[in-house]
C-alpha positions as YAML, in Angstrom:
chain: A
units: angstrom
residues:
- id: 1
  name: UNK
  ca: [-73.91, 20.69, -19.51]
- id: 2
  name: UNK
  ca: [-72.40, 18.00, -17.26]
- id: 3
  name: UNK
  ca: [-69.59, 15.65, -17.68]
- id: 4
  name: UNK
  ca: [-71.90, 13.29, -18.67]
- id: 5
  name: UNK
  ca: [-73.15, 14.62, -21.42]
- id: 6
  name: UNK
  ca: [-70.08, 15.31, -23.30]
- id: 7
  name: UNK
  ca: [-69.53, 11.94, -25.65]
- id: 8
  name: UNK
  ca: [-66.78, 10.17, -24.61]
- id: 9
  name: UNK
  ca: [-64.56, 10.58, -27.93]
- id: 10
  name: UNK
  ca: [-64.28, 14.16, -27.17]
- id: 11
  name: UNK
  ca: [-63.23, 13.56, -23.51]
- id: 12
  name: UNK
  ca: [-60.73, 10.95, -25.36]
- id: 13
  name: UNK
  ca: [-59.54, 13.85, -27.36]
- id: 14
  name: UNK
  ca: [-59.66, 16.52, -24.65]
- id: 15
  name: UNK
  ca: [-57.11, 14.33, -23.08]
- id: 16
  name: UNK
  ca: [-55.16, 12.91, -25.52]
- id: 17
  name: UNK
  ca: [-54.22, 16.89, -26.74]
- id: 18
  name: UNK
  ca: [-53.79, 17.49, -22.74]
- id: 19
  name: UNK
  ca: [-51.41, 14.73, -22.01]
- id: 20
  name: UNK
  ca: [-49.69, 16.00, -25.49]
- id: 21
  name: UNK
  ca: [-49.25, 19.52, -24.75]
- id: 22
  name: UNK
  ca: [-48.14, 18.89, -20.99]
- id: 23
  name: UNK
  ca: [-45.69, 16.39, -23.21]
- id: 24
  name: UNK
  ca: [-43.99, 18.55, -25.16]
- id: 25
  name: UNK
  ca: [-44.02, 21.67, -22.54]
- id: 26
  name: UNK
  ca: [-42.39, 19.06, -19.84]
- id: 27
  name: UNK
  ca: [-39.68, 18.09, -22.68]
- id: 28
  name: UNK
  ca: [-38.81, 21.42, -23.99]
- id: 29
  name: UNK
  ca: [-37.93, 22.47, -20.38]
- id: 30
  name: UNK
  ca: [-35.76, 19.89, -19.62]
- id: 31
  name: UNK
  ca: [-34.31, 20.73, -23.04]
- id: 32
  name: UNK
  ca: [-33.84, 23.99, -21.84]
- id: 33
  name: UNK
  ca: [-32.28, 23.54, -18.89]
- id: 34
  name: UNK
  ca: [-29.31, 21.11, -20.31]
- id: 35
  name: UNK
  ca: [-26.23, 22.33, -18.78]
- id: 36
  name: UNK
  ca: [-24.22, 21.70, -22.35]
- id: 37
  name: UNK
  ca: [-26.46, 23.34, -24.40]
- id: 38
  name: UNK
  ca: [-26.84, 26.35, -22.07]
- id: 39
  name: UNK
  ca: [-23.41, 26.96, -21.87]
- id: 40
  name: UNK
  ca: [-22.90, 27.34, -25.69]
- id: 41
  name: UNK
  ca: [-24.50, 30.74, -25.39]
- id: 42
  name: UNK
  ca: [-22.60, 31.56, -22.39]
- id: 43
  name: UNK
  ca: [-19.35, 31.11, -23.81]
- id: 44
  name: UNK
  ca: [-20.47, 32.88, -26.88]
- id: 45
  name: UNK
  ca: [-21.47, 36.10, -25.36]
- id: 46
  name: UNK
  ca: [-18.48, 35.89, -22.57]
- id: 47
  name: UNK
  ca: [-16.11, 35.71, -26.31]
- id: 48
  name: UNK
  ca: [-18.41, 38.70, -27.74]
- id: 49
  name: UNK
  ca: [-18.28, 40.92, -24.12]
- id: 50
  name: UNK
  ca: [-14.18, 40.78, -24.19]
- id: 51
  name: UNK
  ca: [-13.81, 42.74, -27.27]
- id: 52
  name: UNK
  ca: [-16.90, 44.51, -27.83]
- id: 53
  name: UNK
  ca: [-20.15, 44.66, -25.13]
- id: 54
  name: UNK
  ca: [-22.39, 46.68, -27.78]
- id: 55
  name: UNK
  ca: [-22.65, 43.65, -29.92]
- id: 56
  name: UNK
  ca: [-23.50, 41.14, -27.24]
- id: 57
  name: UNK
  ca: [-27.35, 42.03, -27.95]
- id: 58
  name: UNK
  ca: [-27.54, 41.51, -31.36]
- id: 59
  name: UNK
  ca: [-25.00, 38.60, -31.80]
- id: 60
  name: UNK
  ca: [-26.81, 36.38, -28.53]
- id: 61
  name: UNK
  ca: [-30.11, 37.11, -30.44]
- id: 62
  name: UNK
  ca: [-29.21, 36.30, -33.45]
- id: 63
  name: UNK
  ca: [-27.74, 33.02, -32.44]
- id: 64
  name: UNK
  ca: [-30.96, 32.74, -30.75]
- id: 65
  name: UNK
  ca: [-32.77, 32.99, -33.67]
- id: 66
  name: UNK
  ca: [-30.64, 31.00, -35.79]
- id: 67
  name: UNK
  ca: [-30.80, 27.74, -33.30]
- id: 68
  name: UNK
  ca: [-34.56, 28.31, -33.38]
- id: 69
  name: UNK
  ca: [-34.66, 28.07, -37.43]
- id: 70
  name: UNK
  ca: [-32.15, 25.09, -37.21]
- id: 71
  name: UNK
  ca: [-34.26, 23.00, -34.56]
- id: 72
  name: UNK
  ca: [-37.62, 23.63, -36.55]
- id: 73
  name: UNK
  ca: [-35.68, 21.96, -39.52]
- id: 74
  name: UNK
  ca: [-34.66, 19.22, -37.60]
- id: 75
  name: UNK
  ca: [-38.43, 19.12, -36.24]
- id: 76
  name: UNK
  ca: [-40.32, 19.36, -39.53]
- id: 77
  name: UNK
  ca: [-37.76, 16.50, -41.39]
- id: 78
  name: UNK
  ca: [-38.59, 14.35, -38.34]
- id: 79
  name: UNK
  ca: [-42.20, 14.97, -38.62]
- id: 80
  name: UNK
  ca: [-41.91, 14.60, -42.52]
- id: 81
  name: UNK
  ca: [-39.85, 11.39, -42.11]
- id: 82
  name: UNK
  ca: [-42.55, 9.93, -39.88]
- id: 83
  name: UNK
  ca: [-45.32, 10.27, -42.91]
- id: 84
  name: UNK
  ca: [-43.48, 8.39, -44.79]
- id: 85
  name: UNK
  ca: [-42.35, 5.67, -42.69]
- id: 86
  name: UNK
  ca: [-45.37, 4.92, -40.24]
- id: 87
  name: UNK
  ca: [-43.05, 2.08, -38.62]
- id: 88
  name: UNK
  ca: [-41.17, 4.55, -37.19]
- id: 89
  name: UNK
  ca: [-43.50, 5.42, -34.49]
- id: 90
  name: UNK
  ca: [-42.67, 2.02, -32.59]
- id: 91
  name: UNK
  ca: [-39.20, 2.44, -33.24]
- id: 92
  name: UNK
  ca: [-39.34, 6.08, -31.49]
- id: 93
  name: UNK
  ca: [-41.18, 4.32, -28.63]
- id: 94
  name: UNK
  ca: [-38.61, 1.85, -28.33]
- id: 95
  name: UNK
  ca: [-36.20, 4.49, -28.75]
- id: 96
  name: UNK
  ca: [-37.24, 6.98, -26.38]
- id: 97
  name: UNK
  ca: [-37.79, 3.93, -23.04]
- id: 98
  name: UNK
  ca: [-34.38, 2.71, -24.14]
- id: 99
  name: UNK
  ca: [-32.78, 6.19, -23.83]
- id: 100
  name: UNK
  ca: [-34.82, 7.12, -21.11]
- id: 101
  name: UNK
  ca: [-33.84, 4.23, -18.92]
- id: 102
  name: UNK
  ca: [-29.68, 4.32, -19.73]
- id: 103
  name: UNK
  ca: [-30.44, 8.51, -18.33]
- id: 104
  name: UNK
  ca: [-32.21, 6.85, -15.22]
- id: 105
  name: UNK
  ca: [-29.38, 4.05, -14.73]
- id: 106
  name: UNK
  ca: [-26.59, 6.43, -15.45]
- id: 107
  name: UNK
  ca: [-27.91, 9.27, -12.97]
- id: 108
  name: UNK
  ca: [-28.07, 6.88, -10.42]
- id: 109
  name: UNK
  ca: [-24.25, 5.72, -10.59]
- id: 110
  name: UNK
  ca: [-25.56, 1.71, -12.30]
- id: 111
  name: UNK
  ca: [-23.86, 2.29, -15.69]
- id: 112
  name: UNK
  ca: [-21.56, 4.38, -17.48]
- id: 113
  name: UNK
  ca: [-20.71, 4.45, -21.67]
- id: 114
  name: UNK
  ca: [-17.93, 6.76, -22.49]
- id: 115
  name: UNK
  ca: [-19.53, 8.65, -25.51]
- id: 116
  name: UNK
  ca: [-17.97, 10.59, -27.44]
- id: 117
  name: UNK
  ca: [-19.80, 14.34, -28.07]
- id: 118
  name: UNK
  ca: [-19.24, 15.87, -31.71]
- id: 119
  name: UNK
  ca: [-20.63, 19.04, -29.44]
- id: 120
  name: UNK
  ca: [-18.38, 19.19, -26.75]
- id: 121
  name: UNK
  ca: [-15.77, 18.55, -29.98]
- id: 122
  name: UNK
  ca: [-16.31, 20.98, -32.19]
- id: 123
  name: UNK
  ca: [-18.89, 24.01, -30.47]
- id: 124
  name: UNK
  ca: [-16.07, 26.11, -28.77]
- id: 125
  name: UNK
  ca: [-14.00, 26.24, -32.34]
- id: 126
  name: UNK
  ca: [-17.54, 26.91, -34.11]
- id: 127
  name: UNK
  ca: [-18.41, 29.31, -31.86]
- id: 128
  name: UNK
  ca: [-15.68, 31.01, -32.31]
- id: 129
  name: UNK
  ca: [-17.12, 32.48, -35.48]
- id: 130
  name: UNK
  ca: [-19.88, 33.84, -34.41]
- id: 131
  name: UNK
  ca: [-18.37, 37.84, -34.42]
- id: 132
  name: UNK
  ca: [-21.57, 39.22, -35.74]
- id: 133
  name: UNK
  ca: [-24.94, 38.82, -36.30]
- id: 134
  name: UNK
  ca: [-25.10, 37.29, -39.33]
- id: 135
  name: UNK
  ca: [-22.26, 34.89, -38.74]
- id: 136
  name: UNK
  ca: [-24.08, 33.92, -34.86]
- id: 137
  name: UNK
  ca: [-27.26, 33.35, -37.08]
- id: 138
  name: UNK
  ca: [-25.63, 30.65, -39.10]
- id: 139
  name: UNK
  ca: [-23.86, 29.29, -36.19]
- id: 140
  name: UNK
  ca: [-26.60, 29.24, -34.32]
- id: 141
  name: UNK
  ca: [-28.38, 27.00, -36.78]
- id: 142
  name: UNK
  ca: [-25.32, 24.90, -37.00]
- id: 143
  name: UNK
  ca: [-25.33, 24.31, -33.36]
- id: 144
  name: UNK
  ca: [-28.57, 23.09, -33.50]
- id: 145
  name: UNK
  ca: [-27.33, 20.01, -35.72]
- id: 146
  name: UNK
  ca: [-24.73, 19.37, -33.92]
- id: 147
  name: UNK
  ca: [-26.63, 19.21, -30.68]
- id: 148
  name: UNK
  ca: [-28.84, 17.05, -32.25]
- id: 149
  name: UNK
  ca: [-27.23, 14.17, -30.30]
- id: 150
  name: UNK
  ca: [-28.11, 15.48, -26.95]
- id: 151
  name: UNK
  ca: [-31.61, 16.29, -27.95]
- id: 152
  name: UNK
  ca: [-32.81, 13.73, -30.55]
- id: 153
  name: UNK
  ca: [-34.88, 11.19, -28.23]
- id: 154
  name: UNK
  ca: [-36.94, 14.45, -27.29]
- id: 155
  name: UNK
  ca: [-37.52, 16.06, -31.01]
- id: 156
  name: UNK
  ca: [-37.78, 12.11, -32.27]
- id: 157
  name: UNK
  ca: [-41.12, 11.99, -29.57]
- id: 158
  name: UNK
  ca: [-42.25, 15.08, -30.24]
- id: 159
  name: UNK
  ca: [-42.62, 15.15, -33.90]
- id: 160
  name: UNK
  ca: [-44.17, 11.68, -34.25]
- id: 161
  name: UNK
  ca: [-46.42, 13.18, -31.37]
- id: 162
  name: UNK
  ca: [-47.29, 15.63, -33.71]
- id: 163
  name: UNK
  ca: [-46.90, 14.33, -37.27]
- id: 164
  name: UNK
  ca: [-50.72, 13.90, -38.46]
- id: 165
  name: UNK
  ca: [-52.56, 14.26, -35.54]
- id: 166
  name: UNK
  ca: [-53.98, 17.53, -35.47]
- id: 167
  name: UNK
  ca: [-54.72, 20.29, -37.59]
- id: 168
  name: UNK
  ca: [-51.79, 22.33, -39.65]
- id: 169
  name: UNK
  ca: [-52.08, 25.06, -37.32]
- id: 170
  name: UNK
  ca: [-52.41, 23.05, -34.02]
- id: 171
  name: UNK
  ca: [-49.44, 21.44, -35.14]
- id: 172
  name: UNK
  ca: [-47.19, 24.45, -35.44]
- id: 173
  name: UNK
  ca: [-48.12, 26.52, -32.10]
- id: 174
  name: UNK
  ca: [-47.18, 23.23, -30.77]
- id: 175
  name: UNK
  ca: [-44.04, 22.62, -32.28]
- id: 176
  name: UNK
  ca: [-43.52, 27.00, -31.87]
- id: 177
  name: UNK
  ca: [-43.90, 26.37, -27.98]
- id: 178
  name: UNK
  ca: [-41.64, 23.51, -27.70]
- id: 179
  name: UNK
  ca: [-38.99, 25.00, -29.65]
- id: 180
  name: UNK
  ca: [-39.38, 28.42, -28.02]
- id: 181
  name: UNK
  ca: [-39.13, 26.79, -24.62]
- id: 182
  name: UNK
  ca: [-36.03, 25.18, -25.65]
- id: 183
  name: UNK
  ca: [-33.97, 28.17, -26.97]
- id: 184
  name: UNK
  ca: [-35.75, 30.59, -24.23]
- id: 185
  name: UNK
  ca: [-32.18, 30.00, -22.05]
- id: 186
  name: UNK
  ca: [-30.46, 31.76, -24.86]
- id: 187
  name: UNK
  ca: [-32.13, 34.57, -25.13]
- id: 188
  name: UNK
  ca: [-32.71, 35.30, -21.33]
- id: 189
  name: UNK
  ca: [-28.91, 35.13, -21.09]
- id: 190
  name: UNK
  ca: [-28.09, 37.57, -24.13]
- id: 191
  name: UNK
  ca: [-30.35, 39.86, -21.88]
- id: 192
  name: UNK
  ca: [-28.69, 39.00, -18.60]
- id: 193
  name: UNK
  ca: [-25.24, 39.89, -20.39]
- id: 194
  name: UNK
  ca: [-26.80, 43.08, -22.27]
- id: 195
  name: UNK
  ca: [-28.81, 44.69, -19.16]
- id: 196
  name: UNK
  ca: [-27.16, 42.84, -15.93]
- id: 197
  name: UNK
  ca: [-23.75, 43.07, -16.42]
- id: 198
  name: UNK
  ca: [-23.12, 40.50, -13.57]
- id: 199
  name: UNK
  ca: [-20.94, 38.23, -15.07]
- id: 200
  name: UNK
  ca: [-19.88, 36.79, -11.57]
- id: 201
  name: UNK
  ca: [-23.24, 36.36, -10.56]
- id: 202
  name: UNK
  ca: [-24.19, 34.92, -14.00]
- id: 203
  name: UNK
  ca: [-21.17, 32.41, -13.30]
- id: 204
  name: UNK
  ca: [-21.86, 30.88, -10.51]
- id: 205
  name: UNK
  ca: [-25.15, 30.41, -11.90]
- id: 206
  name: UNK
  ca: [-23.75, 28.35, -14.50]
- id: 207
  name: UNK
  ca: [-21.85, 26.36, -12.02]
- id: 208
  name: UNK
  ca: [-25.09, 25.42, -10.27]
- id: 209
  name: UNK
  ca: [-26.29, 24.68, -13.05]
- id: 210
  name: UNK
  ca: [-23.66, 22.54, -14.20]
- id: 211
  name: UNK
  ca: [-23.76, 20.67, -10.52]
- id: 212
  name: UNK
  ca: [-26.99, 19.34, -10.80]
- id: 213
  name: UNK
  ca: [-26.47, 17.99, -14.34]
- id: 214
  name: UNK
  ca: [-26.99, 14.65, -13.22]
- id: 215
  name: UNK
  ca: [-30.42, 14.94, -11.78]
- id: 216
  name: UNK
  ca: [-30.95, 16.43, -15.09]
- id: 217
  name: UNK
  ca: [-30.10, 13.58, -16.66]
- id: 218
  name: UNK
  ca: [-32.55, 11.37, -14.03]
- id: 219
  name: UNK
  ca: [-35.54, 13.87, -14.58]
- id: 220
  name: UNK
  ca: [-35.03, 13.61, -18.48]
- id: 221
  name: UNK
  ca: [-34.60, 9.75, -18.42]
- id: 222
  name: UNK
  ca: [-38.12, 9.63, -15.66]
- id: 223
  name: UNK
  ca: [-40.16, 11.93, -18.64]
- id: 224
  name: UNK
  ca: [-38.76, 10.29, -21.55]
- id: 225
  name: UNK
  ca: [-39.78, 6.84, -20.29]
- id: 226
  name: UNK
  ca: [-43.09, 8.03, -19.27]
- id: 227
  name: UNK
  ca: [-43.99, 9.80, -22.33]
- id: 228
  name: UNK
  ca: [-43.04, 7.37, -24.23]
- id: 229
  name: UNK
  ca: [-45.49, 4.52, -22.67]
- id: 230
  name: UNK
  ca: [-47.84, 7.10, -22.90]
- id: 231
  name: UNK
  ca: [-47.39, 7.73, -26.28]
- id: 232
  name: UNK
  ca: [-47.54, 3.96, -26.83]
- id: 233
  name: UNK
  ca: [-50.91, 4.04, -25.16]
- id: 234
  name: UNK
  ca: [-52.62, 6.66, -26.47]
- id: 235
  name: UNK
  ca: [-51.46, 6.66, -29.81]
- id: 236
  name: UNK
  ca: [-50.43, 3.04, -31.45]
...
């Protein structure tokens, strides 16, 4: 069978869930790789390996585990929310080029808003708490709320990318590989504190990581616009 014999709907759809999934895997990385959200874990487990190294383990995974449960909640309300509202689709478009291009202007020195960050605020004194595994699960799912402001443009695109287009089970490996791509920096560095035990090393690569924040920003601003036209596009 040739290209040309596949009907063109399907090719529509074989594309449509491409451009998706490449969507969501290109958000969740950038997600990932947010200097203030990686370095909630870090000064978590650097807290936990002071008084006691044999809980670092279970405590970073925990919290793992926990901002995984609180970020699917945050995921499935959005996607619930958009059901109900359908309107909210071109408000999410709107949302996501406006937030996209104040990333873009602000990486590139144009404009500055001083914002204030409930996370930069209130995470250390949170985080605090987090002694054991249970209490690092419920942080960790309080974290995720309170993150929400650095993260909501992506989850708002990705769950009205998701909200009734695809099967129930499409849906959720989707929204499981976005997710897990977005927490995956705290689990590789409970393991890098557990098995490494190079916490100089480990530092400095949070100071790189920290450096190049700003491209960050310009790289999340670039995919946020993008997706979002193409979401416009494709979809409404």
């Amino acid at each position: 069978m040739t290209a040309a014999d596949i009907p063109l709907d399907s090719l529509s759809q074989v594309t449509e869930f491409t451009g998706v999934t490449f969507s969501i895997i290109a958000l969740g990385i950038l997600n990932a790789l947010r200097p203030s959200i990686f370095l909630m874990i870090v000064f978590l487990l650097s807290m936990i390996a002071l008084t006691d190294e044999k809980r670092v383990l279970r405590v970073g995974l925990a919290f793992t585990v926990g901002a995984f449960l609180g970020y699917s909640i945050i995921a499935v309300a959005l996607m619930n929310l958009h059901t109900k509202i359908p309107l909210l689709r071109y408000f999410v478009v709107a949302f996501g080029i406006t937030v996209g291009a104040y990333k873009i202007l602000s990486a590139l020195g144009y404009v500055r808003l001083p914002v204030s960050s409930p996370l930069r605020e209130k995470s250390n004194i949170i985080l605090e708490k987090a002694t054991s595994p249970p209490a690092a699960f419920a942080v960790g799912g309080v974290m995720a709320f309170l993150s929400l402001s650095c993260v909501l443009p992506s989850y708002l695109l990705v769950s009205s990318l998701l909200s009734g287009q695809y099967p129930p089970g499409i849906t959720a490996a989707l929204l499981v590989v976005f997710i897990g791509i977005s927490v995956l920096p705290f689990a590789i560095v409970t393991l890098g504190f557990h098995y490494g035990s190079r916490y100089a090393r480990l530092g400095r690569a949070v100071d790189r990581l920290s450096s190049v924040s700003g491209r960050g920003d310009l790289v999340m601003g670039v995919v946020l616009v993008l997706v979002s036209v193409l979401y416009f596009v494709l979809f409404l």
